[in-house]
PDB file with SEQRES, HELIX, SHEET and CRYST1 records, atoms N, CA, C and O in Angstrom:
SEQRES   1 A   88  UNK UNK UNK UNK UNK UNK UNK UNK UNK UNK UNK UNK UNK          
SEQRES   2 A   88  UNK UNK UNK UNK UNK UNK UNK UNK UNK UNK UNK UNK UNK          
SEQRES   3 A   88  UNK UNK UNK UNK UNK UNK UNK UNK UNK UNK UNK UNK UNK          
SEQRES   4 A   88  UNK UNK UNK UNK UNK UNK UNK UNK UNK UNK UNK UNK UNK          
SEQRES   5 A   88  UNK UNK UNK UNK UNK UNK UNK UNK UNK UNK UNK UNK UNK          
SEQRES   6 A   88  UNK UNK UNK UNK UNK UNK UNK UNK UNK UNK UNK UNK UNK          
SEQRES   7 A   88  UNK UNK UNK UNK UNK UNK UNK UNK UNK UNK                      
HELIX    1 AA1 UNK A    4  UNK A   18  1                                  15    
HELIX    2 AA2 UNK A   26  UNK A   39  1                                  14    
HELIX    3 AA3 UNK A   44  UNK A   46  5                                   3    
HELIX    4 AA4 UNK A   54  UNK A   64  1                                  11    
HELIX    5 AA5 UNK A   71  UNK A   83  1                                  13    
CRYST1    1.000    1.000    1.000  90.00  90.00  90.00 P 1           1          
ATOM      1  N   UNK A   1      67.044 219.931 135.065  1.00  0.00           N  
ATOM      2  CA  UNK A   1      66.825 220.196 136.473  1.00  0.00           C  
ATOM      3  C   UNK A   1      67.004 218.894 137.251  1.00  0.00           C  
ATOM      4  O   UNK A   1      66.738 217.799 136.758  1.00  0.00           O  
ATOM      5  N   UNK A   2      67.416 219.046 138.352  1.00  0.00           N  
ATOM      6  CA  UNK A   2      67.937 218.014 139.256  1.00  0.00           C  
ATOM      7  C   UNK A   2      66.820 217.076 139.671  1.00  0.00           C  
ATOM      8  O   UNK A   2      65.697 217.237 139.194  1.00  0.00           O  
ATOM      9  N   UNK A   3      67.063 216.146 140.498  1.00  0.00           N  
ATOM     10  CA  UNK A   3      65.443 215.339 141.147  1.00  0.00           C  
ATOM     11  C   UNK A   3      65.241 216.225 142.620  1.00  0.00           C  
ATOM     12  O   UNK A   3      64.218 216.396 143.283  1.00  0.00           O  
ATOM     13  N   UNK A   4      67.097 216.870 142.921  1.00  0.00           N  
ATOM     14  CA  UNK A   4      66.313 217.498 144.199  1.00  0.00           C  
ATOM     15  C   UNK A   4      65.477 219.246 143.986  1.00  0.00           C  
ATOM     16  O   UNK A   4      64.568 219.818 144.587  1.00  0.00           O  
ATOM     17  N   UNK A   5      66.284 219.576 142.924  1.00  0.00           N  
ATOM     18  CA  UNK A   5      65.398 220.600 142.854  1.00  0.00           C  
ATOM     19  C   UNK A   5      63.997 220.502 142.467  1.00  0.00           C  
ATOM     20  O   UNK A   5      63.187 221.384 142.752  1.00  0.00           O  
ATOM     21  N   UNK A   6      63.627 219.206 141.675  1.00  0.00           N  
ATOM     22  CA  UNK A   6      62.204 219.181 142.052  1.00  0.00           C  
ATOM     23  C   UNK A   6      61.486 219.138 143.362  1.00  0.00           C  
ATOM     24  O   UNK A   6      60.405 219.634 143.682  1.00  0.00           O  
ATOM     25  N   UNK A   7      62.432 218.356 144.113  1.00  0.00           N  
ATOM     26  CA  UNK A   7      61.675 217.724 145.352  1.00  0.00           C  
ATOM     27  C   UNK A   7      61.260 219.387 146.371  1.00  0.00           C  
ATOM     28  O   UNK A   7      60.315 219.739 147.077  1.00  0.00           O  
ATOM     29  N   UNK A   8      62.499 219.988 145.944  1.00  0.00           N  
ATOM     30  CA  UNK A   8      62.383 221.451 146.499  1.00  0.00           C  
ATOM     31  C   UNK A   8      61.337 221.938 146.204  1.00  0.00           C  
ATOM     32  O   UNK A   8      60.480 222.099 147.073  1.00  0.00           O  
ATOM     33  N   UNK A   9      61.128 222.294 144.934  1.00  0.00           N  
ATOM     34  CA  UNK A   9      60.005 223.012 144.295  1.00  0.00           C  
ATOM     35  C   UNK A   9      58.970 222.371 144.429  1.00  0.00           C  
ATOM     36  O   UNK A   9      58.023 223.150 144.542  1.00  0.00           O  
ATOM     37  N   UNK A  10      58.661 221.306 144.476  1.00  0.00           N  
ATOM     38  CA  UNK A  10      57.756 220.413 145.102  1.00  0.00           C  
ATOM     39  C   UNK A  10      57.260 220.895 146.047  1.00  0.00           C  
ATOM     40  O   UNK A  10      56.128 221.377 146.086  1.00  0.00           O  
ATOM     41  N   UNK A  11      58.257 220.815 147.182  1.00  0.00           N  
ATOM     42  CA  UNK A  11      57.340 220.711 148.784  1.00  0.00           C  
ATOM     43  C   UNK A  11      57.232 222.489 148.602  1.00  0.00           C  
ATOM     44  O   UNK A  11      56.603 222.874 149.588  1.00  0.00           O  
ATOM     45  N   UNK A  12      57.498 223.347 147.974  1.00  0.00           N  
ATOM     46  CA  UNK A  12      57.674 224.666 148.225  1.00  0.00           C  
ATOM     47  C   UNK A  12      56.250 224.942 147.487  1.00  0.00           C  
ATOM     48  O   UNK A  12      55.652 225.903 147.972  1.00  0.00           O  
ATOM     49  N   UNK A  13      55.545 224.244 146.337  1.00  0.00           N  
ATOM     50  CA  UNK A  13      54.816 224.110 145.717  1.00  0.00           C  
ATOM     51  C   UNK A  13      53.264 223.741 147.014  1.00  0.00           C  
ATOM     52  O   UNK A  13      52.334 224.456 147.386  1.00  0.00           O  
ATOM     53  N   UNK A  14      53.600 222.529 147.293  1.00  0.00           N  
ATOM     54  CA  UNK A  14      52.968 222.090 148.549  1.00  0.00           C  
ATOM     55  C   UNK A  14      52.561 222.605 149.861  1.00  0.00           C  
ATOM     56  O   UNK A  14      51.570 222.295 150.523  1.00  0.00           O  
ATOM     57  N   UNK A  15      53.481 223.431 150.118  1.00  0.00           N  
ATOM     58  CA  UNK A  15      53.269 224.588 151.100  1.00  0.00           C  
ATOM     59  C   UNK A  15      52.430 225.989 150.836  1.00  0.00           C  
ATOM     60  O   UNK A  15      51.768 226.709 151.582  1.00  0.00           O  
ATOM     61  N   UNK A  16      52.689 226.031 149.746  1.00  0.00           N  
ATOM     62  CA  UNK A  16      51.324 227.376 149.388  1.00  0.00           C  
ATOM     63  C   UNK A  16      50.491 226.583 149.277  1.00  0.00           C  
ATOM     64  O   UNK A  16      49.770 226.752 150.261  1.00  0.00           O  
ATOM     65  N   UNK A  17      50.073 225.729 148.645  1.00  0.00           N  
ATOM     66  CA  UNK A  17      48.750 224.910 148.296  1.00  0.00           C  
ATOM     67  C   UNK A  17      48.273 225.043 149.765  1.00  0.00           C  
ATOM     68  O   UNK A  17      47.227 225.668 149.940  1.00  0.00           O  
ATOM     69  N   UNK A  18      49.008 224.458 150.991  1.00  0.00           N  
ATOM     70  CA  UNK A  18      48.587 223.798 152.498  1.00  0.00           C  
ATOM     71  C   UNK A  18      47.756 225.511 153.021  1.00  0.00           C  
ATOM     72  O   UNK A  18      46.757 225.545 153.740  1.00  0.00           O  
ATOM     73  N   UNK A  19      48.323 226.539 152.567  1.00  0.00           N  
ATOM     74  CA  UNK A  19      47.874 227.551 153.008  1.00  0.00           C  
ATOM     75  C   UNK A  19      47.277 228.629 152.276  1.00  0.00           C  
ATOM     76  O   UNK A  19      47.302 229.852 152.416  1.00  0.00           O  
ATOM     77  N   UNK A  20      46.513 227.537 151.126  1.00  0.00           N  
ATOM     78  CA  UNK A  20      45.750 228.407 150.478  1.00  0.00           C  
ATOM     79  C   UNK A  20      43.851 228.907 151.381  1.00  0.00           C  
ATOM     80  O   UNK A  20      43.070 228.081 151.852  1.00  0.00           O  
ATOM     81  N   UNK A  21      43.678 230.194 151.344  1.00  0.00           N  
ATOM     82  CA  UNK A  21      42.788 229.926 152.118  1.00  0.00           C  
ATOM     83  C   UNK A  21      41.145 230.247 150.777  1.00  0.00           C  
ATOM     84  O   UNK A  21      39.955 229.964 150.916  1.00  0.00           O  
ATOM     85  N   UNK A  22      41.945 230.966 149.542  1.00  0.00           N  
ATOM     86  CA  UNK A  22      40.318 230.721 148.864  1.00  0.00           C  
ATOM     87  C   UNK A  22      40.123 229.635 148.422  1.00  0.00           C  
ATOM     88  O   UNK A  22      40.798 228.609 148.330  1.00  0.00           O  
ATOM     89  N   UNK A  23      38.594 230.086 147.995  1.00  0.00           N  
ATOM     90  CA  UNK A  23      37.802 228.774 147.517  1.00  0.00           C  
ATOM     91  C   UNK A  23      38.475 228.404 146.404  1.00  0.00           C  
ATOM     92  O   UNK A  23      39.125 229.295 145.857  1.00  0.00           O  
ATOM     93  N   UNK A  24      38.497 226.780 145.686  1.00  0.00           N  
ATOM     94  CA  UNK A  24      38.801 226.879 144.569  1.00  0.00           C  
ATOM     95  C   UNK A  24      37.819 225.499 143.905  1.00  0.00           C  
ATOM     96  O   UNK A  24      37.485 224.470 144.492  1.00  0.00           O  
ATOM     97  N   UNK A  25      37.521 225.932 142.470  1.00  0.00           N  
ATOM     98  CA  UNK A  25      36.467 225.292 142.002  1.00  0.00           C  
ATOM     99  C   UNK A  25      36.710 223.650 141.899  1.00  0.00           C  
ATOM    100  O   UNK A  25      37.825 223.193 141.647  1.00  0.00           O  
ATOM    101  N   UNK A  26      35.569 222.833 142.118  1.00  0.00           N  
ATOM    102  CA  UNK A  26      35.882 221.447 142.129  1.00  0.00           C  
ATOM    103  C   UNK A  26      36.940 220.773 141.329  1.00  0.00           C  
ATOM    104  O   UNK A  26      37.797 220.031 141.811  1.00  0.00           O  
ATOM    105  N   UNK A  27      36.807 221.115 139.948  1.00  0.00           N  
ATOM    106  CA  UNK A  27      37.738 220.446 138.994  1.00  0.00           C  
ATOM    107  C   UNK A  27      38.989 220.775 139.713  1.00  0.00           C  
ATOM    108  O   UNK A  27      39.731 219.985 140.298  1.00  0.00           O  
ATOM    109  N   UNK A  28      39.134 222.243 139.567  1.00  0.00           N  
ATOM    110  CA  UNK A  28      40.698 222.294 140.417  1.00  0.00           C  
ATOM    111  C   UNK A  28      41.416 221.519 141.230  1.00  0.00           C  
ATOM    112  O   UNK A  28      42.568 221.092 141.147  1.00  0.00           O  
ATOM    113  N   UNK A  29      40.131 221.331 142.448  1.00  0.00           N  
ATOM    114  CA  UNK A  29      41.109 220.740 144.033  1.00  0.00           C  
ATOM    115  C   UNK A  29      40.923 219.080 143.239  1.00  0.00           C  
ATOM    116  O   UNK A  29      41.771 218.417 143.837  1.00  0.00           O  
ATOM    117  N   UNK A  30      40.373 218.323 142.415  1.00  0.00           N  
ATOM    118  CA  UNK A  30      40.355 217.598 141.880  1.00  0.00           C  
ATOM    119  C   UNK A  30      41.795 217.354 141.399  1.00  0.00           C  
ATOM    120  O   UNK A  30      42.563 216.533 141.901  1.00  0.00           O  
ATOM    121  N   UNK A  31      42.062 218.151 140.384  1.00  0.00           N  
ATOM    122  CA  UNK A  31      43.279 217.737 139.845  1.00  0.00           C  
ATOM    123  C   UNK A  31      44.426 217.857 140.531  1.00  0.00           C  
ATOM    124  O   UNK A  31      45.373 217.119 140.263  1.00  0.00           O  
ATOM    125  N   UNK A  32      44.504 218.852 141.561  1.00  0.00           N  
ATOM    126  CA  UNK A  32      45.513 219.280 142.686  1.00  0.00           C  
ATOM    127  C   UNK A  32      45.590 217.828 142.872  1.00  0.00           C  
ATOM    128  O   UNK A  32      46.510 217.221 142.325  1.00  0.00           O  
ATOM    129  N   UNK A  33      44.719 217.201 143.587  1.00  0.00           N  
ATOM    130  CA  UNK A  33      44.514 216.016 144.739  1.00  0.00           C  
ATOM    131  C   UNK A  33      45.187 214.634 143.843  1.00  0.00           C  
ATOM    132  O   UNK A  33      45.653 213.607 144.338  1.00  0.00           O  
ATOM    133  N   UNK A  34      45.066 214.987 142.385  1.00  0.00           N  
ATOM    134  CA  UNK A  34      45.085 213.808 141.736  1.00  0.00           C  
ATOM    135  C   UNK A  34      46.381 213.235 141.598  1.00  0.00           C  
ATOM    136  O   UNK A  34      46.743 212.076 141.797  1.00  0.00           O  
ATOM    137  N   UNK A  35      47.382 214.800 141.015  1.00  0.00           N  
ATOM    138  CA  UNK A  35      48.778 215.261 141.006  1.00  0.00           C  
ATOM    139  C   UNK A  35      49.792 214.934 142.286  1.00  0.00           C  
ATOM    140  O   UNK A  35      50.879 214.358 142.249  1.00  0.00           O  
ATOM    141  N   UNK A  36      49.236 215.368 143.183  1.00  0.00           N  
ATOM    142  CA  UNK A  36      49.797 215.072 144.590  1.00  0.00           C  
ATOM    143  C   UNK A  36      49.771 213.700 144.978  1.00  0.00           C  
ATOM    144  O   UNK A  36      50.763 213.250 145.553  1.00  0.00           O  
ATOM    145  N   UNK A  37      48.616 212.837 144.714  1.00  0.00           N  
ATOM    146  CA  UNK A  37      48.729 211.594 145.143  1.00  0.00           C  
ATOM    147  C   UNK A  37      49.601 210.479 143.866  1.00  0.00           C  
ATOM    148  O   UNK A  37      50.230 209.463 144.161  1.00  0.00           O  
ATOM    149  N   UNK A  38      49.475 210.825 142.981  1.00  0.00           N  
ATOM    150  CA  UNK A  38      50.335 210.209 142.019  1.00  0.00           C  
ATOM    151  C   UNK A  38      51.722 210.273 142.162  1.00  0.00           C  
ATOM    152  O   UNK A  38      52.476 209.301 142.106  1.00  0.00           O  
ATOM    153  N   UNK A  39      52.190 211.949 142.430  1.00  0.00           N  
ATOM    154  CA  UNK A  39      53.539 212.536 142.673  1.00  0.00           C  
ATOM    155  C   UNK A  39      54.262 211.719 143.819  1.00  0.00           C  
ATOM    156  O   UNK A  39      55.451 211.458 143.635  1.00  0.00           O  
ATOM    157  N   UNK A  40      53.512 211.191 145.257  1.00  0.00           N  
ATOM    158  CA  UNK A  40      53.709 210.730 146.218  1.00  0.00           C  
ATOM    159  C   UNK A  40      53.481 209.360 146.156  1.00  0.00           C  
ATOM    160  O   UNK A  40      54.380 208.520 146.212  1.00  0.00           O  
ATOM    161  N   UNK A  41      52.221 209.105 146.036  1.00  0.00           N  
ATOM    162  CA  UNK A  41      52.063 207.677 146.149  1.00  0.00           C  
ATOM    163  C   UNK A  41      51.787 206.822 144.841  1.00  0.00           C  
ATOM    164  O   UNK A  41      51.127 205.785 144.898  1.00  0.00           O  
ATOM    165  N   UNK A  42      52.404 207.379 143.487  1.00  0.00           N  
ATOM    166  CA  UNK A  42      51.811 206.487 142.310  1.00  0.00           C  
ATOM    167  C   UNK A  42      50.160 206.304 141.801  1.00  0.00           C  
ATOM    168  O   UNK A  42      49.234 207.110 141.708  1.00  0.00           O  
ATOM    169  N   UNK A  43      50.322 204.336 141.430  1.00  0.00           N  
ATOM    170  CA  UNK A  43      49.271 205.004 140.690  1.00  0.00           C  
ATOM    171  C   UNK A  43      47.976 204.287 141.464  1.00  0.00           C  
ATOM    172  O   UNK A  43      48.086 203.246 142.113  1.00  0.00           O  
ATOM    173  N   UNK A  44      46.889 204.932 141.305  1.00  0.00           N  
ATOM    174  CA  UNK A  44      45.443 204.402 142.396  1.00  0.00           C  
ATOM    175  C   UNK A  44      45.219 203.177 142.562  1.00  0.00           C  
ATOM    176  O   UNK A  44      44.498 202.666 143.418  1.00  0.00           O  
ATOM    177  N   UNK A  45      46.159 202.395 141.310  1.00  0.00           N  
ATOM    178  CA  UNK A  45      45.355 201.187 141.784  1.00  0.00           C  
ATOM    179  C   UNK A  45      45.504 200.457 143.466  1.00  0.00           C  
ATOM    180  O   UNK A  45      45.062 199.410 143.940  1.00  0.00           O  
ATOM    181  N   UNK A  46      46.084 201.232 143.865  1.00  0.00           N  
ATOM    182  CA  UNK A  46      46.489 200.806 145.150  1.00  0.00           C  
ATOM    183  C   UNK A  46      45.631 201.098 146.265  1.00  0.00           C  
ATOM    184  O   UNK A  46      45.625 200.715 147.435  1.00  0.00           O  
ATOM    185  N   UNK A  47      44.804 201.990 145.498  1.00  0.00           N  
ATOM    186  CA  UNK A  47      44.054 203.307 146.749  1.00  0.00           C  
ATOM    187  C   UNK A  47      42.590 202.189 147.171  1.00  0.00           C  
ATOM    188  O   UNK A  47      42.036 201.304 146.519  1.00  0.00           O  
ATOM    189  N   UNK A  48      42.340 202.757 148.574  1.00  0.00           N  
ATOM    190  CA  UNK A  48      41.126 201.963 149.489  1.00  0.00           C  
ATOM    191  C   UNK A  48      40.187 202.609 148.981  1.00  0.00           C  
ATOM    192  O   UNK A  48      40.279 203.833 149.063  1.00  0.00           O  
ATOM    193  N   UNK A  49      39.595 202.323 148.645  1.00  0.00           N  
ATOM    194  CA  UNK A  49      37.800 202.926 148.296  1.00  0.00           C  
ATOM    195  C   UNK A  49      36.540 201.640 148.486  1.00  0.00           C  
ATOM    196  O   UNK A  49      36.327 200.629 147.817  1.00  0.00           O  
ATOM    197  N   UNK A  50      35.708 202.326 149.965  1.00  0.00           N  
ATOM    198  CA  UNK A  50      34.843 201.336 150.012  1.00  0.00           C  
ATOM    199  C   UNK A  50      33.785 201.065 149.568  1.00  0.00           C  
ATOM    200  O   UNK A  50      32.980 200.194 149.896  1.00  0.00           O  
ATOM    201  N   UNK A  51      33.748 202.358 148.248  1.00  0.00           N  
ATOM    202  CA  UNK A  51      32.385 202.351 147.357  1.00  0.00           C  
ATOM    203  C   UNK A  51      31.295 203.281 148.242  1.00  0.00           C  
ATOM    204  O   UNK A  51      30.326 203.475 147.508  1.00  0.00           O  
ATOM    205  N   UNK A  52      31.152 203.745 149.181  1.00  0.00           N  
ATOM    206  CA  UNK A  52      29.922 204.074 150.060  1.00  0.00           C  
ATOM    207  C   UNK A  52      30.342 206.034 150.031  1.00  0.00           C  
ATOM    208  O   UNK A  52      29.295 206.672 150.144  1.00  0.00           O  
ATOM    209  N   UNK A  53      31.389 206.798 149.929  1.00  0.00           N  
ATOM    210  CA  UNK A  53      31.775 207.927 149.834  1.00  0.00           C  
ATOM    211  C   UNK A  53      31.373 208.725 148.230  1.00  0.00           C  
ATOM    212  O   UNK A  53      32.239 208.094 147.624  1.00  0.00           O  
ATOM    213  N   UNK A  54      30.928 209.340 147.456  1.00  0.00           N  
ATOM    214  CA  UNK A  54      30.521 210.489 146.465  1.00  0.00           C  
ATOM    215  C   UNK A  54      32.116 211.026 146.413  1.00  0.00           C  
ATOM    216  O   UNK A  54      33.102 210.617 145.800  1.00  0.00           O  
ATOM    217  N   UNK A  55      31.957 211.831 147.089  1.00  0.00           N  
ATOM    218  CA  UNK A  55      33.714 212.439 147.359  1.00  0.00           C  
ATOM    219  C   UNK A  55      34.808 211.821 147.352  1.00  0.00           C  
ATOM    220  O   UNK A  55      35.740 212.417 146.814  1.00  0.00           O  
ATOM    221  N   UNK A  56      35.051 210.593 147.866  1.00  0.00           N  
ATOM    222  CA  UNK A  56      36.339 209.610 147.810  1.00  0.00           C  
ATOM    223  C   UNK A  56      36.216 209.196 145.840  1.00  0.00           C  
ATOM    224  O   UNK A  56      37.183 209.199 145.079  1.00  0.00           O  
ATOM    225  N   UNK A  57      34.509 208.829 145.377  1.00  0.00           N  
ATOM    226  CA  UNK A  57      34.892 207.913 144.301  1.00  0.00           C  
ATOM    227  C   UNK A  57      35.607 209.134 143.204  1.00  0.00           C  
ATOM    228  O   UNK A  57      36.472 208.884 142.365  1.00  0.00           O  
ATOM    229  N   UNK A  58      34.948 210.583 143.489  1.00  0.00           N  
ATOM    230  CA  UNK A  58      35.621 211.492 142.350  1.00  0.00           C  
ATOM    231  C   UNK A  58      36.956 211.789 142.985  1.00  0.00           C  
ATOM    232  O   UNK A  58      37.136 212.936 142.576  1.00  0.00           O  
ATOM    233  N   UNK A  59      38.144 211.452 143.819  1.00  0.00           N  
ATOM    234  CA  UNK A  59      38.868 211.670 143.973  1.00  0.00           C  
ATOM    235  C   UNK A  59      39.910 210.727 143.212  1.00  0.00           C  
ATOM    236  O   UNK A  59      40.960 211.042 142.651  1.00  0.00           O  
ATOM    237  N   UNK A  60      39.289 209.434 143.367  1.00  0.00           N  
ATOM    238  CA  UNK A  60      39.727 208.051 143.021  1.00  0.00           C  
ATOM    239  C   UNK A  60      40.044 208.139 141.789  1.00  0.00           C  
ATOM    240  O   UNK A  60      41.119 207.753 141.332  1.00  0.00           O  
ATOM    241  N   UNK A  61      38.811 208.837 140.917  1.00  0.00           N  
ATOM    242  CA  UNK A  61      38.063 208.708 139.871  1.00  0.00           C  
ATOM    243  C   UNK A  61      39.392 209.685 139.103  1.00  0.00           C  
ATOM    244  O   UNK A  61      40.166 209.323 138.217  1.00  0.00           O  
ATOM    245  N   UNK A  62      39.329 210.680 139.631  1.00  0.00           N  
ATOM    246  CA  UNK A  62      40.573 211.481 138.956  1.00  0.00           C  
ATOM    247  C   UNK A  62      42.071 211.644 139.197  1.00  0.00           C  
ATOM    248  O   UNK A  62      42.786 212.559 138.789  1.00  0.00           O  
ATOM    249  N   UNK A  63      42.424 210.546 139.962  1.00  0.00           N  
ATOM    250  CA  UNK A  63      43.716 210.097 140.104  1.00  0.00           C  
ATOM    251  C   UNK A  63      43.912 208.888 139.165  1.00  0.00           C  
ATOM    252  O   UNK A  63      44.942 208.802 138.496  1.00  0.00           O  
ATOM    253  N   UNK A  64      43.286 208.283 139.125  1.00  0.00           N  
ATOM    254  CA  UNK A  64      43.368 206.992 137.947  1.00  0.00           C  
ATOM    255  C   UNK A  64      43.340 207.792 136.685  1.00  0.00           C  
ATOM    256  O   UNK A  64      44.244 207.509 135.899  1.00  0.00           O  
ATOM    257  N   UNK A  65      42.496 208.738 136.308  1.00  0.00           N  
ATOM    258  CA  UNK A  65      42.855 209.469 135.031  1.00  0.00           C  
ATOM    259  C   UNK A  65      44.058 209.858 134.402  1.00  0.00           C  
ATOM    260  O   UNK A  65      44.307 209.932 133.199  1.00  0.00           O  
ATOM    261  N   UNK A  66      45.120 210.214 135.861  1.00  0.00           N  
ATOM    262  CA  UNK A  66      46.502 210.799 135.439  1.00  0.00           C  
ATOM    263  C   UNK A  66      47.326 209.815 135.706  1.00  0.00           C  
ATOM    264  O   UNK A  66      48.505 210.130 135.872  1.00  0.00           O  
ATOM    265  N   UNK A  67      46.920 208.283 135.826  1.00  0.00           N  
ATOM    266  CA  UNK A  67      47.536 206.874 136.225  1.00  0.00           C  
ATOM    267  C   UNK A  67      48.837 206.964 135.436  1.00  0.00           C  
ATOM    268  O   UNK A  67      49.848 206.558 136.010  1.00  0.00           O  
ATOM    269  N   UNK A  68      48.989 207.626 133.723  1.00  0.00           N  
ATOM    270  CA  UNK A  68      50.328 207.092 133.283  1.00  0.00           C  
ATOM    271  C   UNK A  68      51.456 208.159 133.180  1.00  0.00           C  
ATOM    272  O   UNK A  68      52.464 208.261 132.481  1.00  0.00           O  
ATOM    273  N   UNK A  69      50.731 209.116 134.419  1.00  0.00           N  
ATOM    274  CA  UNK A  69      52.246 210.253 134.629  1.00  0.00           C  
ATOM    275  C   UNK A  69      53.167 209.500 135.732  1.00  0.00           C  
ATOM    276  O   UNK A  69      52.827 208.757 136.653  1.00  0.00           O  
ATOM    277  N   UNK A  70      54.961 210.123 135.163  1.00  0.00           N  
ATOM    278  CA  UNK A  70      55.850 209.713 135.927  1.00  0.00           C  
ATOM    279  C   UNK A  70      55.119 210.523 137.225  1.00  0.00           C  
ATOM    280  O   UNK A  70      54.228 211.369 137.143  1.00  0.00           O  
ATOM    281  N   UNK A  71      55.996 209.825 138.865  1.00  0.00           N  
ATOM    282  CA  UNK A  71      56.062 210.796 139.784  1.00  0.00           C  
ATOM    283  C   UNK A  71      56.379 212.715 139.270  1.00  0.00           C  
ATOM    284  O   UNK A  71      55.840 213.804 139.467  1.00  0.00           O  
ATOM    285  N   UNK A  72      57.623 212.142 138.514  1.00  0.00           N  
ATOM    286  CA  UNK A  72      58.291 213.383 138.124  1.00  0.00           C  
ATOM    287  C   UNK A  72      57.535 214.439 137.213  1.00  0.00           C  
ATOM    288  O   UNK A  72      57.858 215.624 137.143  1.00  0.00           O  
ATOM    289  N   UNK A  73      56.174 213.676 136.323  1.00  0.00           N  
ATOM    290  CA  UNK A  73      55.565 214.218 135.608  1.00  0.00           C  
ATOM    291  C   UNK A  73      54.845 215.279 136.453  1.00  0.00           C  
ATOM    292  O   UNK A  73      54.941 216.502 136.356  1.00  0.00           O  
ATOM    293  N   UNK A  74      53.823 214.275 137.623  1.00  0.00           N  
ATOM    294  CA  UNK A  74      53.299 214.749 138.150  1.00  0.00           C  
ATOM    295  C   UNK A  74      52.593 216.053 139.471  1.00  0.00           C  
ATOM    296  O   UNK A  74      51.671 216.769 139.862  1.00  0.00           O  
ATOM    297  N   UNK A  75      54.415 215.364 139.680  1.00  0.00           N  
ATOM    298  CA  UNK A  75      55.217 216.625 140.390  1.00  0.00           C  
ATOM    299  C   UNK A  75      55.299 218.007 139.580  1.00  0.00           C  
ATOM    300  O   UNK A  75      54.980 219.062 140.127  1.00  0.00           O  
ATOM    301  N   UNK A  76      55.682 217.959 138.426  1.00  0.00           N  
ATOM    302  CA  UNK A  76      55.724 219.103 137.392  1.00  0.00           C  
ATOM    303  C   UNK A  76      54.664 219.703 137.580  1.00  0.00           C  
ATOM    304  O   UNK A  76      54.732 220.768 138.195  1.00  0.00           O  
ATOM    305  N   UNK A  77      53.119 219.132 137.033  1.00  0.00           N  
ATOM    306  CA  UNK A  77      52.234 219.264 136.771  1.00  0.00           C  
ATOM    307  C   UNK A  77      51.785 219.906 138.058  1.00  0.00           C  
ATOM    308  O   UNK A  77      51.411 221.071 137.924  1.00  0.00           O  
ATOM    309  N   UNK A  78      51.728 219.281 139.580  1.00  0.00           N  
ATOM    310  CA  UNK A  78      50.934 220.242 140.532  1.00  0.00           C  
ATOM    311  C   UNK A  78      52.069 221.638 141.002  1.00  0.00           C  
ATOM    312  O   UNK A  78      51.660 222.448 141.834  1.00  0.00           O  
ATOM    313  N   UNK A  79      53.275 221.778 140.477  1.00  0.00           N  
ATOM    314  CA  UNK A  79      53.761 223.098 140.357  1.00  0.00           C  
ATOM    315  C   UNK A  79      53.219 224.217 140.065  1.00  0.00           C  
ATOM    316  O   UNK A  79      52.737 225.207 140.616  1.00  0.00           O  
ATOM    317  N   UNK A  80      53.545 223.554 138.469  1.00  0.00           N  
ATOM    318  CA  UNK A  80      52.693 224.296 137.570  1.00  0.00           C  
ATOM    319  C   UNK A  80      51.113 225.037 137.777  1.00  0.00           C  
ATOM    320  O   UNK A  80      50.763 226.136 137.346  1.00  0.00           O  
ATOM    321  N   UNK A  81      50.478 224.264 138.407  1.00  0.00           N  
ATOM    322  CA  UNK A  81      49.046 224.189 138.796  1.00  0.00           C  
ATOM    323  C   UNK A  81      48.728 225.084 140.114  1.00  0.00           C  
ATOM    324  O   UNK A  81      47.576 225.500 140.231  1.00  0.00           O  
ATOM    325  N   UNK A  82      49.669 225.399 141.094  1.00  0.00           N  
ATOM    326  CA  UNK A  82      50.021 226.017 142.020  1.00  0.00           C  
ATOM    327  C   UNK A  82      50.790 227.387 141.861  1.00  0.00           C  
ATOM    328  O   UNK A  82      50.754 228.478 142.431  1.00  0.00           O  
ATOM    329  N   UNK A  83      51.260 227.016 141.173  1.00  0.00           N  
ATOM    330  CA  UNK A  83      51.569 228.111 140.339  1.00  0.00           C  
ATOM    331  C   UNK A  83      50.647 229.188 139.898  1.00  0.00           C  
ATOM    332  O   UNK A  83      50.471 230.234 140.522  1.00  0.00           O  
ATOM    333  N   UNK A  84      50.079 228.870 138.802  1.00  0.00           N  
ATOM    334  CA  UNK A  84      49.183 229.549 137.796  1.00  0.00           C  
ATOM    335  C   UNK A  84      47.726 229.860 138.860  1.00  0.00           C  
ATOM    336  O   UNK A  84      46.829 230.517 138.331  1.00  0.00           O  
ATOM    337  N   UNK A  85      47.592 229.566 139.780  1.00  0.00           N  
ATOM    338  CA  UNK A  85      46.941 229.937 141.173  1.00  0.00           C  
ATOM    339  C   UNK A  85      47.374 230.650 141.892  1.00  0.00           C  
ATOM    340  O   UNK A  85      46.699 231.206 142.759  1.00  0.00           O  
ATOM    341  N   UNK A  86      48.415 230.798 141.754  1.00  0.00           N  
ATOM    342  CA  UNK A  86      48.824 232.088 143.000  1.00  0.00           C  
ATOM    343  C   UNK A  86      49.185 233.639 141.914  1.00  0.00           C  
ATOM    344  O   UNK A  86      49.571 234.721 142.357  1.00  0.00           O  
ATOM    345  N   UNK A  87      48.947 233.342 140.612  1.00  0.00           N  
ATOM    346  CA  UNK A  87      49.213 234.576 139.825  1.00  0.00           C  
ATOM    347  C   UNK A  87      48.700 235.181 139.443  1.00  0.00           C  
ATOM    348  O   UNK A  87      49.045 236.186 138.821  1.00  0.00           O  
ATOM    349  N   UNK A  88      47.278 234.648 139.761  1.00  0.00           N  
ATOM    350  CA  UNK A  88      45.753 235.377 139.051  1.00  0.00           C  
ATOM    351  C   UNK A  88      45.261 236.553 140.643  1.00  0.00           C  
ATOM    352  O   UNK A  88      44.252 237.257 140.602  1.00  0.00           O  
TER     353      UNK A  88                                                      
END                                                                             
């Protein structure tokens, strides 16, 4: 598969996510969040965290977990993940 047909399936991936309106359990939007920021912006060590947020550090916390996926991995991965969410 191409890099643009990822990028396709990507943002097409990204767009149901933007308009998902149920709830979905913490771990989930966790790993969503983790996938997406890796896919886009690499890996956390880059990311601002001023220590004082609960919510920012488990976001942080689980983007550094998936630190040694390619973009391309990661991209796969919140497809997939978006995916298997819209089929249940």
């Amino acid at each position: 598969m191409s890099e643009k047909d990822l990028e396709i399936r990507f943002a097409e991936a990204y767009e149901i996510a933007s308009n998902m309106t149920e709830a979905l359990p913490q771990d989930v939007m966790l790993r969503i969040y983790a996938y997406y920021k890796q896919a886009t912006q690499g890996n956390a060590m880059h990311a601002n965290y001023s220590g004082h947020d609960l919510r920012d550090a488990f976001k942080i916390n689980a983007w550094m977990q998936i630190s040694h996926l390619t973009s391309a991995e990661a991209k796969e991965l919140y497809i997939e993940t978006i995916q298997s969410l819209i089929k249940k």
